[in-house]
C-alpha positions as CSV (number, residue, x, y, z in Angstrom):
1,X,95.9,114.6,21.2
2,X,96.8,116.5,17.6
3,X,97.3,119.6,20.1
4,X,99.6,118.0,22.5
5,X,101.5,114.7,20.9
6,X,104.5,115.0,22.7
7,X,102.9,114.7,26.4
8,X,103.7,111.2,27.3
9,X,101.3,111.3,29.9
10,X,98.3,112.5,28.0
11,X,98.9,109.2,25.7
12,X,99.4,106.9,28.4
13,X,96.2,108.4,29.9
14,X,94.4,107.7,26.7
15,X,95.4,104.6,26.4
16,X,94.7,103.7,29.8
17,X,90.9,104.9,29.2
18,X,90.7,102.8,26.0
19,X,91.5,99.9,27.4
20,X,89.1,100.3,29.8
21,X,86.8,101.0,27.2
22,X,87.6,97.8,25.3
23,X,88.2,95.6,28.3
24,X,86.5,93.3,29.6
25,X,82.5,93.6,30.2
26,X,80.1,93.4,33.4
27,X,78.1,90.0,33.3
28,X,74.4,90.7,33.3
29,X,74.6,90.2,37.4
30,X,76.2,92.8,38.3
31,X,79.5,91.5,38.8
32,X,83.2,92.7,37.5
33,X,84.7,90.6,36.0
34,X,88.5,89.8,37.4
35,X,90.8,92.5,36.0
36,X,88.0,94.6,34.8
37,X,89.4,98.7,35.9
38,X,87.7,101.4,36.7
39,X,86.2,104.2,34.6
40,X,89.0,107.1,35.7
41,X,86.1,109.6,35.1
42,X,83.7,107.6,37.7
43,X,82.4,109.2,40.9
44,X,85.8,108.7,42.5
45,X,86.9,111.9,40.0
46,X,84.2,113.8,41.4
47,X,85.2,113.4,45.1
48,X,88.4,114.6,43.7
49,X,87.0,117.5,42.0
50,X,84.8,118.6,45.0
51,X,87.9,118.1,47.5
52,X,90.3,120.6,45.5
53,X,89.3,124.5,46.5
54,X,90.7,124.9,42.7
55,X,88.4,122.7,41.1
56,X,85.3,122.3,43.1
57,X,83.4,125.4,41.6
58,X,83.9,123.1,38.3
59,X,80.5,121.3,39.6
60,X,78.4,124.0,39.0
61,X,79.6,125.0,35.6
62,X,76.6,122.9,33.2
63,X,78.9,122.7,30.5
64,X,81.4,121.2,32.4
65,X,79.4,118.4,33.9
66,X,77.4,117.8,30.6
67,X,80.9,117.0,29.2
68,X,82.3,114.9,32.2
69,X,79.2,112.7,32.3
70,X,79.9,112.4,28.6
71,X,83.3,110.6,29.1
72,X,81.8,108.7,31.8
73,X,79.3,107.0,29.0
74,X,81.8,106.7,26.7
75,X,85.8,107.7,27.7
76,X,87.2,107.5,24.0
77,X,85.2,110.7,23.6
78,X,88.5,112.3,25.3
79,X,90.2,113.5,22.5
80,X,87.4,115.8,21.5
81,X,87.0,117.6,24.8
82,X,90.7,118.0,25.3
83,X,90.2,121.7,24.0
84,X,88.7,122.4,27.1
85,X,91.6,124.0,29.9
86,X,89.1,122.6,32.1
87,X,88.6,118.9,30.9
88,X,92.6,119.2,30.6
89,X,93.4,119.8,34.9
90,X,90.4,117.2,35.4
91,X,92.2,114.6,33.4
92,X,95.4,115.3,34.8
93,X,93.5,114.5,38.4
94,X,92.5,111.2,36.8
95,X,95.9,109.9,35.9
96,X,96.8,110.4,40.1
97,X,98.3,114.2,39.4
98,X,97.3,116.4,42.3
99,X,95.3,119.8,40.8
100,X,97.5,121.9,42.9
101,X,100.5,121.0,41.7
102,X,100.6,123.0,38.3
103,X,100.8,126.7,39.3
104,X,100.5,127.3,35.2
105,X,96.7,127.1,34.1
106,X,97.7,127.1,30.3
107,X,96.7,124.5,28.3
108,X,99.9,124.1,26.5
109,X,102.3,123.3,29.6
110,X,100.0,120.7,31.7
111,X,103.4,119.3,33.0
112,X,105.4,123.1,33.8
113,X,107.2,123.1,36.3
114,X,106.3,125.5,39.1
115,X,106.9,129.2,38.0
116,X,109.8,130.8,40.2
117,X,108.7,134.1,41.8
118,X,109.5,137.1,39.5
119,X,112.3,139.4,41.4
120,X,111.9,142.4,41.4
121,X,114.8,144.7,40.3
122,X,115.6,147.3,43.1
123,X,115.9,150.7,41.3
124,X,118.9,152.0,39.9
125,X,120.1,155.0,41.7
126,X,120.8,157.9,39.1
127,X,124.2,159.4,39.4
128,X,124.6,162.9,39.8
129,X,124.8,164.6,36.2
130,X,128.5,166.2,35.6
131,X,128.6,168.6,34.2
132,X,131.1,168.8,31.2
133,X,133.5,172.2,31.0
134,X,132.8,174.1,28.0
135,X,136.3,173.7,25.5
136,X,136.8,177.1,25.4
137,X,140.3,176.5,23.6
138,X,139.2,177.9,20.1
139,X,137.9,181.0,21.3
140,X,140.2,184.7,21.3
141,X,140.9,186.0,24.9
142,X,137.9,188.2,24.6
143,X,135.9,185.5,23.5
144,X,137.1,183.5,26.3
145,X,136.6,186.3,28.8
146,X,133.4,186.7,28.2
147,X,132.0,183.4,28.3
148,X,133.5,182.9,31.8
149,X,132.1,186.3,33.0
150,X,128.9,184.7,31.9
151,X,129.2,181.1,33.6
152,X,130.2,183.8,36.5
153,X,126.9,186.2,36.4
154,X,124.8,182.9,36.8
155,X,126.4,182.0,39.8
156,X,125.6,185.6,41.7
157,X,122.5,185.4,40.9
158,X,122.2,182.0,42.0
159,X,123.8,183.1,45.1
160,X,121.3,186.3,44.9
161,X,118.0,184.4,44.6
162,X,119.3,182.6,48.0
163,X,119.5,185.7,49.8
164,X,116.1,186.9,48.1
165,X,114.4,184.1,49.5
166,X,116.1,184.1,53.4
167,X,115.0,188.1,52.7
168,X,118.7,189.3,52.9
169,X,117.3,192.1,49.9
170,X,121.0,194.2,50.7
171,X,123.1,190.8,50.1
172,X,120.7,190.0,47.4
173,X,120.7,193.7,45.7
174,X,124.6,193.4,45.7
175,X,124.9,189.7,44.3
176,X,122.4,191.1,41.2
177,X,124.8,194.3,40.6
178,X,127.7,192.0,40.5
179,X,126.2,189.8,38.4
180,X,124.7,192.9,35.8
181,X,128.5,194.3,36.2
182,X,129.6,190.7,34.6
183,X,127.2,190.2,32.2
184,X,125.4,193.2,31.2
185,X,123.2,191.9,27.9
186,X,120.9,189.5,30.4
187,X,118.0,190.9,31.5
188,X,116.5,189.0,34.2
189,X,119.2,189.8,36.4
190,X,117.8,193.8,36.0
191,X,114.6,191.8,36.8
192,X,115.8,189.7,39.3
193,X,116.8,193.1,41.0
194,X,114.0,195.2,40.1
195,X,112.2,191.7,42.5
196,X,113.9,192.8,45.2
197,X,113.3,196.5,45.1
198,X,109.4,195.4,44.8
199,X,109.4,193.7,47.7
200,X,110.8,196.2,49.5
201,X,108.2,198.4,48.8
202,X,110.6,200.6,47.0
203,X,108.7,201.1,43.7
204,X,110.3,204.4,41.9
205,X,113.7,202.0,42.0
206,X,111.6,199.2,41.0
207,X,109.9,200.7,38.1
208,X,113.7,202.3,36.9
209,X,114.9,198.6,37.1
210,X,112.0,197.2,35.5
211,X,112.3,199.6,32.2
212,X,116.1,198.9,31.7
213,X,115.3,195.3,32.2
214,X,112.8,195.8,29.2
215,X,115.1,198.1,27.4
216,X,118.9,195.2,27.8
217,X,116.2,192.8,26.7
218,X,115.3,194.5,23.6
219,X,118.5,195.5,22.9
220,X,119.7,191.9,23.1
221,X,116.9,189.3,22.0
222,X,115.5,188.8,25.1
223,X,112.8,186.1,25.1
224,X,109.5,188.2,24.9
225,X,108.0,186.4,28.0
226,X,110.5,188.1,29.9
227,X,110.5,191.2,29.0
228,X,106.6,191.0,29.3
229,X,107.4,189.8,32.8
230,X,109.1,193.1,33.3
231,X,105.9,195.5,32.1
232,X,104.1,193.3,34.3
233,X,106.1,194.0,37.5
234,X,106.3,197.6,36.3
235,X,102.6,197.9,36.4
236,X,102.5,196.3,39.6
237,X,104.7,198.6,41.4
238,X,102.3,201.6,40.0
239,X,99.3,200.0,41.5
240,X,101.0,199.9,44.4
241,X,102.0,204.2,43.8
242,X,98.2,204.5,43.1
243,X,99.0,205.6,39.2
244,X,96.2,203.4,37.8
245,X,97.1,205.3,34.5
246,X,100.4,204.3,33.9
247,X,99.7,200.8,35.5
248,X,97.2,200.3,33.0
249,X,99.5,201.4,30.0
250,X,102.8,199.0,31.8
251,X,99.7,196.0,31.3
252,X,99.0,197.3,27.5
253,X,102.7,197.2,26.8
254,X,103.3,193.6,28.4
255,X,100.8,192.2,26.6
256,X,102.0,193.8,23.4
257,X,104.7,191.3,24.3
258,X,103.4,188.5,25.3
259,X,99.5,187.4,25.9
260,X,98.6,186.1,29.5
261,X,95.6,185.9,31.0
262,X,96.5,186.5,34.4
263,X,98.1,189.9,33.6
264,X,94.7,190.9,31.2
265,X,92.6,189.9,34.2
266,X,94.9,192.7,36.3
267,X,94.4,195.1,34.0
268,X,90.7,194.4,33.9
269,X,90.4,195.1,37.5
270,X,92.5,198.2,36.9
271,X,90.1,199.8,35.2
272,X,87.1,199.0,36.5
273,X,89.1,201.0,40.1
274,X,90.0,203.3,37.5
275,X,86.5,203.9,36.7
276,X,85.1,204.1,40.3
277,X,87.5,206.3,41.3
278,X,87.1,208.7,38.7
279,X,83.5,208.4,39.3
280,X,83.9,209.3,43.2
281,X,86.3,212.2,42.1
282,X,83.7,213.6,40.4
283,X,81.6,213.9,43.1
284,X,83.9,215.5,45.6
285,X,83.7,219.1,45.7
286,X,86.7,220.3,46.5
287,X,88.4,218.1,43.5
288,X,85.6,220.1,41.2
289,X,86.6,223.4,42.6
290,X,90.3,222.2,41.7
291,X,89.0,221.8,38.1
292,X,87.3,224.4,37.5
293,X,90.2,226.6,38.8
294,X,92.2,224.8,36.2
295,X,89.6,225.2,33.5
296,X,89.6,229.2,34.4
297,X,93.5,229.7,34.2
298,X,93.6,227.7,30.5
299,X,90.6,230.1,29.6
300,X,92.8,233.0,30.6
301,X,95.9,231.5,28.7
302,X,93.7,231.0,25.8
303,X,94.3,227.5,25.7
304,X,90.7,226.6,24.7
């Protein structure tokens, strides 16, 4: 009881069992004597305990029993077992308390009142983000003129990478230009462009657009991921011309800029068809006649 002294019932259980303790006695025959109560933790408990779902698989825990058939001996050993969650619900069936009623199995709240569902909280719905204007009222007229031909550029080349991807590459070509035109010091709309020209398998442009891309974005900053982006395009589009050279150098110089794997593992492959091809050239004949009639003419020219 030192754990719980403010559960009234718990006392007036206890005192209930130690008066039937201390009550009157059985004579030798057999007989209870008028008055005389029951033991609470008699065999009626246990028809209690195997009729609750809850509390039934308490009679086949050994520790459990061992203890019950203790208090049956001798009930004033109560307060010594109370530590027990166990001992705890069984005494609460003893005093008349049904076992289902407590849906709290602490040890601390024998008498809680039946937990209320938990609701739960629909989610908030996130309001679009607005975007605040820029204050733009400290700035000179060029100042100001400049940041809103930037704020403009974004928005052709938003409008571009629309077109680029419903493969409008005109439209798409034209919303870049206007958008270089605005803001000529960003170099991924050059890149953005130099895209476009790529996928339409027009690679002399797309190599042109790819170098000034490289050369705004030196010239201004540029991150070096994107101007390695742009040597990596570059290279691409002479794969595609079948100048494995120059492809090979565009890889050299983007990763000058920026290491990544997946443009080392192109040049890689690069040169191992540079290789084989230069392998098979050597084989052909009329490719070695072709060299050795260039090999003659430097001889003539004295260039040895």
């Amino acid at each position: 009881m030192a754990k719980f002294p403010s559960d009234a019932a718990l006392q007036k259980g206890l005192e209930q069992v130690k008066r039937d303790k201390d009550g009157p006695t059985r004579p030798s025959g057999g007989m209870r004597m008028p008055g005389m109560q029951q033991n609470p933790f008699g065999d009626q408990l246990i028809q209690r305990i195997m009729l609750n779902p809850k509390t039934r698989p308490y009679l086949n825990d050994k520790d459990f029993m061992a203890k019950l058939k203790l208090l049956q001996q001798d009930p004033n050993m109560l307060p010594q077992l109370l530590s027990d969650p166990k001992m705890m619900e069984v005494l609460g069936m003893a005093l008349g308390r049904d076992g289902d009623d407590d849906d709290d199995d602490s040890p601390s709240a024998p008498t809680a009142k039946k937990a209320e569902p938990v609701k739960k909280e629909e989610p908030k719905k996130e309001e679009p983000k607005v975007e605040e204007e820029e204050d733009l009222s400290q700035l000179t007229p060029a100042e100001r003129k400049k940041k809103e031909d930037q704020k403009a550029a974004v928005q052709c080349k938003q409008k571009g990478n629309e077109l680029y991807k419903s493969k409008k590459f005109d439209e798409a070509q034209a919303a870049y230009d206007e958008a270089i035109e605005l803001d000529p010091t960003n170099m991924t709309f050059v890149n953005n462009k130099a895209a476009v020209y790529f996928t339409a398998k027009k690679y002399d442009e797309c190599i042109e657009a790819c170098l000034k891309a490289v050369e705004v974005g030196k010239a201004n900053r540029a991150p070096f991921e994107e101007r390695a982006k742009a040597y990596t395009r570059c290279a691409k589009a002479y794969q595609k011309k079948g100048d494995l050279d120059k492809a090979i150098e565009m890889c050299k110089e983007s990763l000058l800029e920026n290491y990544d794997k997946p443009t080392e593992r192109m040049m890689k492959n690069m040169e191992l068809e540079k290789k084989k091809a230069d392998a098979e050239a050597y084989h052909d004949d009329d490719k070695a006649e072709e060299a050795k009639q260039r090999g003659n003419e430097h001889f003539r020219n004295k260039e040895w």
